[in-house]
N, C-alpha and C positions, 0 to 999 in steps of 0.2 A: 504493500500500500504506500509506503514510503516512496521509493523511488517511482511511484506511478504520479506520486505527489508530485515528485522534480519534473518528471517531462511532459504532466501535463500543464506544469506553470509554462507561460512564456521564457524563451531558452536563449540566455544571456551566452553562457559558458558550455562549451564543453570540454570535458576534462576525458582524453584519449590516449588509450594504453596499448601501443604493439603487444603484440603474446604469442608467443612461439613457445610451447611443451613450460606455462607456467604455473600448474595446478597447486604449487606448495603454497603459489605467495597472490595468486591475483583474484581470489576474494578476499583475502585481507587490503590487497591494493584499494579495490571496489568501494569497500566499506569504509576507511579512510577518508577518501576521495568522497565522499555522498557524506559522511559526515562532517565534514570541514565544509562541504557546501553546503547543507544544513545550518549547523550552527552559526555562518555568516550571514545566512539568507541569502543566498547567490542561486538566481532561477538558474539553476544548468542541469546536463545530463554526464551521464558515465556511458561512456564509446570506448568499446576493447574492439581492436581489428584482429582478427585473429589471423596467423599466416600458417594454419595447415597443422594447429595440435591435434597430439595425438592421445594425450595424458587427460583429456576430458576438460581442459582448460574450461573448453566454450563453458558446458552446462556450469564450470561454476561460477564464473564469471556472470552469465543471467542468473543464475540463482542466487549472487551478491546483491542484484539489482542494477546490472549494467546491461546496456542493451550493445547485443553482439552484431558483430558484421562478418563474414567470411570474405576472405584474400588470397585467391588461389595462386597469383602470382607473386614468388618466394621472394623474399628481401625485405631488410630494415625499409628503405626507401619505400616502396609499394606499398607495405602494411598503411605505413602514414598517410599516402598520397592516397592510397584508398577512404582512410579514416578521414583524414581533412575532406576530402569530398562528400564525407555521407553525414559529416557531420552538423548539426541544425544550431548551434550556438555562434552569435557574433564573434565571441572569442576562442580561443581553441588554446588549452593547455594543456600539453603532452606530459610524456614523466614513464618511465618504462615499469612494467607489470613484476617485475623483482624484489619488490617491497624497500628496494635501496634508498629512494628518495621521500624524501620529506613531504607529506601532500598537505599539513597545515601552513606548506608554505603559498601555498595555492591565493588569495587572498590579497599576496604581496604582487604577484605577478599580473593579479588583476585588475589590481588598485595603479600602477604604470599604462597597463591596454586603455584604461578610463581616464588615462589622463592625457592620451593621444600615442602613445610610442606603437610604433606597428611590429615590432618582436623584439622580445623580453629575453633575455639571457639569462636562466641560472649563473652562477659562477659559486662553484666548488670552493674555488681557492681564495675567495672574499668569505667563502662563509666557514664551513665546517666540513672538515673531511675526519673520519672516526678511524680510529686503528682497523688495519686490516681492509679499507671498504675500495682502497686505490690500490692498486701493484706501483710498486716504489718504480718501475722503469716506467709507466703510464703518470707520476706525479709529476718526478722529477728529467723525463726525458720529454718521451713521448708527446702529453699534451701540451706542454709549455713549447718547445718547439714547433710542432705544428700549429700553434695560435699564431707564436709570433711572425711566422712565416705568411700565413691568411692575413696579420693584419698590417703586416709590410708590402705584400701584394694589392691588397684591395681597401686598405685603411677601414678595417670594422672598430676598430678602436675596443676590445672588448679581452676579458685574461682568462675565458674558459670556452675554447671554441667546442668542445665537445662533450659539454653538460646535456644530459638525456632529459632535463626537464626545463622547459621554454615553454613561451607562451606569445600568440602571438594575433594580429587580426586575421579572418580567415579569408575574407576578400582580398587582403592585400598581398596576402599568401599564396594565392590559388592566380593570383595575377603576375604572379613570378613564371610561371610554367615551369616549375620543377620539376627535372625528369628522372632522376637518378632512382635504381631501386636498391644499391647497398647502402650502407652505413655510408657513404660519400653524402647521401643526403643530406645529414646534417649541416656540414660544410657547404653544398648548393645555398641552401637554404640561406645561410649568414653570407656568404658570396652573392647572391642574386640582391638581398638586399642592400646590401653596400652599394652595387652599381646601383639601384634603381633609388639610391637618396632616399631610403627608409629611415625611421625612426628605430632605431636600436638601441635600447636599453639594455641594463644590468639590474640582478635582483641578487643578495647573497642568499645561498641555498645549503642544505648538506647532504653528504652524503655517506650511507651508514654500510655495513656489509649486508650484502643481499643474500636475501634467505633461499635462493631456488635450491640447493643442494647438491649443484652439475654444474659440470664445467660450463661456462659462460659462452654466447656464441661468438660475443667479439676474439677473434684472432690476431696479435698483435702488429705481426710482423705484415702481414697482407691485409688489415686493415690499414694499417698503418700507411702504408705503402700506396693503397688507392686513395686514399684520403691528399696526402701529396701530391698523386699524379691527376688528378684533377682539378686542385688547384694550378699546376702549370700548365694546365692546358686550357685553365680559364685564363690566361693571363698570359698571351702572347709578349707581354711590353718586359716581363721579367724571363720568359722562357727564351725569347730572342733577341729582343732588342739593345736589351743591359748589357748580359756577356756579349750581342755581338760588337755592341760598340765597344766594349773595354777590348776584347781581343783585336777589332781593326788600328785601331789607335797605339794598345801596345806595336804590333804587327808593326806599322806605317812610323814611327818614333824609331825604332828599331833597325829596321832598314836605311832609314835615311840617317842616322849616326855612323852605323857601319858606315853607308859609303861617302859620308862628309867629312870626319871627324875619326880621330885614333880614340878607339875605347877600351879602355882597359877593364878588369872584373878582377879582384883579388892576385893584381897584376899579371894576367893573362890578357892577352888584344884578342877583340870581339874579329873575326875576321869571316870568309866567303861562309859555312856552316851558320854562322848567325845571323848574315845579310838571306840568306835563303828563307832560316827561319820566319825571320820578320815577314817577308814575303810569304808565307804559306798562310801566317798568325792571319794577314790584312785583306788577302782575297777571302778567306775563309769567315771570318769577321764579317767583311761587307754582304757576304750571302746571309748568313745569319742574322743579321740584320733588315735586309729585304724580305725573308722569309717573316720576320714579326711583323714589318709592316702590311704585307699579304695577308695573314694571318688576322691583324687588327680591323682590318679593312673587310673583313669579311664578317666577323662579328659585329663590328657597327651596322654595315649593310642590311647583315639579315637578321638586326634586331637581336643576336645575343645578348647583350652586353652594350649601358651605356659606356661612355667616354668622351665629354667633350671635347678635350685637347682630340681625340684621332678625328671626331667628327668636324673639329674646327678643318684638321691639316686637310682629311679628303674632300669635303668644301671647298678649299682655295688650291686642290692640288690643280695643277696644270702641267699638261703634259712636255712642253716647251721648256716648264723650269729643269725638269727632269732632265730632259736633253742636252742643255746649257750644261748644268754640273758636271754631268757625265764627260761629255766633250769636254770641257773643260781641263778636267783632271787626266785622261787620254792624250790631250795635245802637250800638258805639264810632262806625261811619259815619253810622248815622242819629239819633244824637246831636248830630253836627257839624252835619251837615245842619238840622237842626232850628235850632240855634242859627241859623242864616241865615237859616232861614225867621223865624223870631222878629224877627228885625232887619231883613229886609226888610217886613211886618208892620208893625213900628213905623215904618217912612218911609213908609206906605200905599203899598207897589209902588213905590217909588224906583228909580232905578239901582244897582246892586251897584258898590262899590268894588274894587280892586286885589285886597286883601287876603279881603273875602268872596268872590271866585272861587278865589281861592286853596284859603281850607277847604273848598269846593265839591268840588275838584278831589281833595281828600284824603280827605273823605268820600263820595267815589264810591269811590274807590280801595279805600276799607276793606268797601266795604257790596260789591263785587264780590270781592273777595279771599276775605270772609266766606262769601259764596257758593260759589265755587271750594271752600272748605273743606269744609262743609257738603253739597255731592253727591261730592266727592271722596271722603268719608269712607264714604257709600252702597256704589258703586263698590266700591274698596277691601275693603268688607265683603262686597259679593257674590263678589268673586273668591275672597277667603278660602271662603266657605260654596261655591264650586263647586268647590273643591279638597277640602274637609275632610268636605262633608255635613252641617257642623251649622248651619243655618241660624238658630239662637235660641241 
């Protein structure tokens, strides 16, 4: 009667719990969760998505007084994106069915959605982590690293990127199109918002050892690992762009000392092996480089991902400037070039010294770099004109 109470008030909140084989602890979750919204007086329901138990989850989960969903397509990601969709509350606050999290924190996170924030962060590490409830490599490795790396890439500004209980609006949520179905969801999630200028907040939370009594289904190292590899693949401008330009620059700085200047290194001279170097570091560079801008250009285009800085440059790009640089830096090569040729010329086909392979090696560098610029810049403009239609 209770919970028929909650969902037939009007439905502020819903509070939705993935469950995958969690019969120990997810009508204790249930029960928690309906009575903290209870004694707040918060209209909400209890949504458990369930992703394919076998241990009899569901019945007891409806028999806590949560109304169940089945999710036949497997994954952390799916369960949610199922639940957020079937869910009927303006607000949506998740919290995994493990009994590990606090659900009188529920409240707090609500009292933020009501004050306008469009998703609420738990953080672990502002609130309370209990002996035993984190593995010491997940404290102290794990998620402090992958935070700070999400919020060096995409500035979420937040020190718990993968706290399992958030809260967040469900419209503005569902208008992310989040696609992910593993555990990387979470991370979409805080990445989709940051581009799209959300309201993100922090709430401290805690969290305790969970009761399931089985190994856990997070995997560290392969969680781990996809969670990373899709933050770099959101993020062309750090995957390519960064190192390509630190490696062209080192590459190009490099080369053109070798063949200007005597350089020594722990009194050793930088000689033809390090002018090569430099040349291999500076074409290599500049591909990696065009390839994020490619990259970037694609996701603005088709709506991935805002950025105004890339939507400013492919805005004013033009195909003209492209070709001016390029050129530019090609005739700087076979400038060099030239002067070699000049000088071998005047020895009538002598041997080349030390130093003429040197500029050899710098003005190839330049007159292929120019190159790479110069179709890059093509390229580049065709993608824009098959996205936009204006070809001229």
């Amino acid at each position: 009667m209770q919970a028929a109470a909650i969902e037939a008030a009007p439905v502020e909140l819903t509070v939705l719990m993935p469950c995958l084989d969690e019969a120990r602890t997810v009508g204790a979750c249930v029960a928690k969760a309906r009575e903290t919204c209870r004694a707040n007086d918060i209209a909400a329901e209890i949504l458990v998505a369930d992703n394919g138990s076998t241990d009899g989850s569901q019945r007891l989960a409806g028999e806590s007084g949560a109304r169940v969903i089945h999710v036949p397509s497997r994954g952390y990601g799916s369960a949610l994106r199922a639940g957020i969709d079937a869910a009927r509350g303006r607000y949506v606050v998740i919290a995994d069915a493990d009994d590990s999290y606090d659900f009188g924190d529920i409240p707090a996170f609500l009292a933020q959605l009501r004050a306008g924030a469009h998703l609420v962060m738990g953080s672990r590490f502002r609130g309370t982590i209990h002996p035993g409830a984190m593995p010491l490599l997940h404290r102290f490795l794990g998620n402090p690293v992958l935070t700070w790396i999400l919020n060096l890439f995409f500035g979420a500004g937040i020190s718990d990127a993968h706290c399992g209980m958030r809260g967040f609006s469900r419209d503005a949520i569902r208008g992310l199109s989040l696609r992910s179905s593993g555990m990387e969801f979470a991370s979409e999630m805080i990445i989709r918002a940051a581009q799209e200028k959300l309201s993100v907040r922090e709430v401290p939370t805690s969290l305790r050892p969970d009761g399931r009594g089985r190994r856990p289904h997070l995997r560290t190292w392969r969680d781990g690992w996809r969670h990373l590899r899709f933050m770099l693949l959101f993020s062309p401008l750090w995957l390519f762009l960064v190192p390509g330009s630190i490696i062209s620059a080192a590459g190009l700085v490099l080369a053109t000392a070798v063949a200007f200047a005597t350089v020594t290194v722990f009194g050793h001279q930088l000689n033809t092996h390090f002018a090569l170097l430099g040349s291999s570091l500076a074409i290599v560079g500049v591909q990696l480089s065009m390839l994020g801008l490619f990259a970037k250009a694609v996701f603005v285009l088709d709506g991935v991902g805002k950025s105004s800085g890339a939507e400013r440059l492919l805005e004013g790009l033009r195909l003209e400037t492209g070709i001016l640089a390029g050129a530019s830096i090609f005739l700087a090569g076979l400038t060099v070039d030239a002067r070699i040729l000049a000088g071998w010329i005047a020895t009538h086909g002598g041997a080349l010294d030390a130093k003429a392979t040197h500029l050899a090696i710098l003005g190839g560098t330049l007159c292929a770099v120019g190159l790479e610029i110069v179709f890059s810049s093509f390229f580049l403009s065709i993608l824009k004109a098959s996205r936009t239609g204006r070809w001229v």
